[in-house]
C-alpha positions as CSV (number, residue, x, y, z in Angstrom):
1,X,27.0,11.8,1.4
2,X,26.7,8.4,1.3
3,X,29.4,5.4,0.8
4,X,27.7,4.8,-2.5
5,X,28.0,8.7,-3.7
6,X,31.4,8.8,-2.3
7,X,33.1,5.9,-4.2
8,X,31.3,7.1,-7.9
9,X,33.2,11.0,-6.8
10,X,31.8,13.8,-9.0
11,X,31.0,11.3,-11.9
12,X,28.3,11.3,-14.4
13,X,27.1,8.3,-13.2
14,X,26.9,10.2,-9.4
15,X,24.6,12.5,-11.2
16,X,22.8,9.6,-12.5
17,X,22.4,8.1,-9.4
18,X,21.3,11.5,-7.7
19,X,18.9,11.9,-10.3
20,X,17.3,8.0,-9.7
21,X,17.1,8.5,-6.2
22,X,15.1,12.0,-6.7
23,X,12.5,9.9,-8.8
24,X,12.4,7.1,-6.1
25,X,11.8,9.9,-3.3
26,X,8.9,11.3,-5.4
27,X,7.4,7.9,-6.1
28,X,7.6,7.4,-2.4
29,X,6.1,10.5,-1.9
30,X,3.5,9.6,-3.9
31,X,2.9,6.1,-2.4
32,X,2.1,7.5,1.1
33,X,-0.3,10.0,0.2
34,X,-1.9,7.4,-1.9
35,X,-2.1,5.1,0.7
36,X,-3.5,7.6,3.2
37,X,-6.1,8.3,0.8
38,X,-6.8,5.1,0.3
39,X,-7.0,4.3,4.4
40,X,-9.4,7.3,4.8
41,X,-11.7,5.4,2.3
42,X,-11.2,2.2,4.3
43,X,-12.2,4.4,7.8
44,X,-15.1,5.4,5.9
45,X,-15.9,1.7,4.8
46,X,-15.9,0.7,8.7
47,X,-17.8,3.2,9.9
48,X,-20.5,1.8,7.2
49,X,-20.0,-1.7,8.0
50,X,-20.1,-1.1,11.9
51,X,-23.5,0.9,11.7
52,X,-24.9,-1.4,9.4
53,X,-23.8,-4.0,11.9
54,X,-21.7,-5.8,8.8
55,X,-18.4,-8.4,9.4
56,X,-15.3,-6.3,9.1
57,X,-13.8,-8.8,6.6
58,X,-15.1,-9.6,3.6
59,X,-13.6,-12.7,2.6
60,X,-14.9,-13.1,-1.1
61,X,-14.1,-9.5,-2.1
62,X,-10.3,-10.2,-0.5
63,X,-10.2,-13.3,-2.9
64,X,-11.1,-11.2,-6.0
65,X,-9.2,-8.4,-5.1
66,X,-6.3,-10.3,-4.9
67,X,-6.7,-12.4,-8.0
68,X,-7.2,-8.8,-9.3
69,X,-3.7,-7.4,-8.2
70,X,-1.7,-10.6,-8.9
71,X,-2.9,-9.8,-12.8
72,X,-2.4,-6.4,-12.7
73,X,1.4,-7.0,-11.1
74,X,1.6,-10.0,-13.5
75,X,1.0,-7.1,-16.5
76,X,3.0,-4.7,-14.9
77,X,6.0,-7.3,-14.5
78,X,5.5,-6.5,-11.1
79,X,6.0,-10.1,-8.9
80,X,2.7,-11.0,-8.2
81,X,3.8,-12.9,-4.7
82,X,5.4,-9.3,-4.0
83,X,1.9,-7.8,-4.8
84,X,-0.3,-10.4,-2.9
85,X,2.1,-9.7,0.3
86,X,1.6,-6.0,0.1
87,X,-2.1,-6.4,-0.4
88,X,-2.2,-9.3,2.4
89,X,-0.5,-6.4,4.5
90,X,-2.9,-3.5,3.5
91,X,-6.5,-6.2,3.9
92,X,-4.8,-6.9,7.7
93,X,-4.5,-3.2,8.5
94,X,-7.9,-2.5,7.5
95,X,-9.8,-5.2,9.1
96,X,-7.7,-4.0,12.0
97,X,-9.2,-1.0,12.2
98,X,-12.7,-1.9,11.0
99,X,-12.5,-4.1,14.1
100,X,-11.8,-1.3,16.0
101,X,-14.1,0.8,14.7
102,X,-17.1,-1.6,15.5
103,X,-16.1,-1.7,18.9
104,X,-16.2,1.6,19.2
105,X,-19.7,1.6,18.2
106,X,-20.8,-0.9,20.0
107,X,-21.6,-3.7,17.0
């Protein structure tokens, strides 16, 4: 139990909280199989780039993308400086790897 769960007792609003906190553990659920999807795509993307011997960043398409996401967040009343950090994050990871990837082939 935690500190938060033992100060409310056996409250409505512990049930309330219990109840918040299952929706936030699906959600996150939901958020790492949706980003392991979405890295698979990205694997799939490097292998592409690396045998067509294409740079693993694609500056221009980063710019749009995350013009795109800062309106989607911005309509979602999501902070768009929260989204352009998470995106930053994800773009860094995947030119990691398409990095990798190319020197795995050779290009």
């Amino acid at each position: 139990m935690s500190e938060a769960e033992a100060q409310l007792g056996q409250s409505q609003a512990l049930e309330e909280l219990k109840a918040l906190r299952s929706s936030i553990d699906n959600i996150d659920a939901a958020l790492i199989h949706m980003l392991a999807e979405r890295f698979r795509c990205t694997q799939k993307v490097g292998v592409l780039k690396a045998t067509n011997d294409l740079p693993p960043a694609d500056p221009a398409r980063e710019k749009i993308q995350i013009e795109r996401l800062r309106r989607l967040a911005g309509d979602a009343n999501l902070d768009p400086d929260f989204a352009e950090k998470f995106l930053n994050f994800i773009v860094h990871e995947v030119i990691r790897h398409h990095e990798a990837i190319a020197a795995e082939t050779g290009n």
